[in-house]
N, C-alpha and C positions, 0 to 999 in steps of 0.2 A: 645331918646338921640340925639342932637345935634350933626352934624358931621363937622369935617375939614379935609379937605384933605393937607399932607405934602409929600411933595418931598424930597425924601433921597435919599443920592449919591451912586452909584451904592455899592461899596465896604461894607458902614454900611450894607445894603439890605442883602449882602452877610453874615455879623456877626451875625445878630440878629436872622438868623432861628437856630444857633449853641444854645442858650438859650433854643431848646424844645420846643416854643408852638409859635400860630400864631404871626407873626408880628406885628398884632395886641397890642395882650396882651402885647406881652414883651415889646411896647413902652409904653405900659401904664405903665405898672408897674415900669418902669426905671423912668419915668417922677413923677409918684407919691411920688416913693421913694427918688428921688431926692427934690421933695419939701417938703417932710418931713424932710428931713435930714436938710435943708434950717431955717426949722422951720415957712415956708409958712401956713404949714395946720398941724393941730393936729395929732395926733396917731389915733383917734375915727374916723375920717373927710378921711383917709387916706385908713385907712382897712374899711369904706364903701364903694369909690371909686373903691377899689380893690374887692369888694365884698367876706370879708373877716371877719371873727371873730377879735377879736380885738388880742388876745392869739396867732392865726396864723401871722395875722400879726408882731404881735412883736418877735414872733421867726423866721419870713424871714429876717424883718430888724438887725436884731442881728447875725443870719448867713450873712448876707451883709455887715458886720462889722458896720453901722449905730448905732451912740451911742442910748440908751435912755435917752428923753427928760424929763426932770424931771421941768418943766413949768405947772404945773396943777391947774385948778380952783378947788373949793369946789368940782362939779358935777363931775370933770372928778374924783379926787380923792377917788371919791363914786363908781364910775366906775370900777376905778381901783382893789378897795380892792374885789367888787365883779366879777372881772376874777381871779384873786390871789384866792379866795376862791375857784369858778368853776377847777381851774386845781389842787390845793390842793386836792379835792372831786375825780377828775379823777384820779389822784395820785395813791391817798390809796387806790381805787376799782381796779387798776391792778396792785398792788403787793401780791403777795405770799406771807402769811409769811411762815418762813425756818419750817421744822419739827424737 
């Protein structure tokens, strides 16, 4: 992995370990999410980055208020319908039905 080094002002330093995980991460994840939202990089392109299911992904970005981007190719659209399946599938295997 390629590294850069950034200098942040003391204050942000101070905000970003309140997010829960290393400085690291949560720059990443802001910057990622932020160019998703941008519409720089795809949904697919993005929860790689984040080293993330595509399904996790999109329920962070949607608890972040981040709308979903409804710009899809053919491939991604194939994609698509097969995550909508896989949590359909997860779904119905952890409900109860009522007695």
């Amino acid at each position: 992995m390629a590294g850069t080094t950034i200098e942040l002002d003391e204050k942000l330093v101070e905000v970003l370990p309140r997010l829960g995980r290393p400085i690291e991460d949560a720059a990443r994840e802001l910057m990622v999410m932020e160019l998703y939202r941008r519409t720089e990089i795809s949904r697919g392109k993005a929860a790689e980055l984040l080293g993330m299911r595509l399904a996790d992904f999109l329920d962070v970005a949607g608890g972040l208020g981040i709308p979903y981007i409804f710009d899809m190719t053919e491939e991604e659209w194939a994609a698509e319908r097969r995550v909508i399946e896989e949590m359909a599938r997860e779904y119905r295997s952890s409900v109860t039905p009522a007695r």
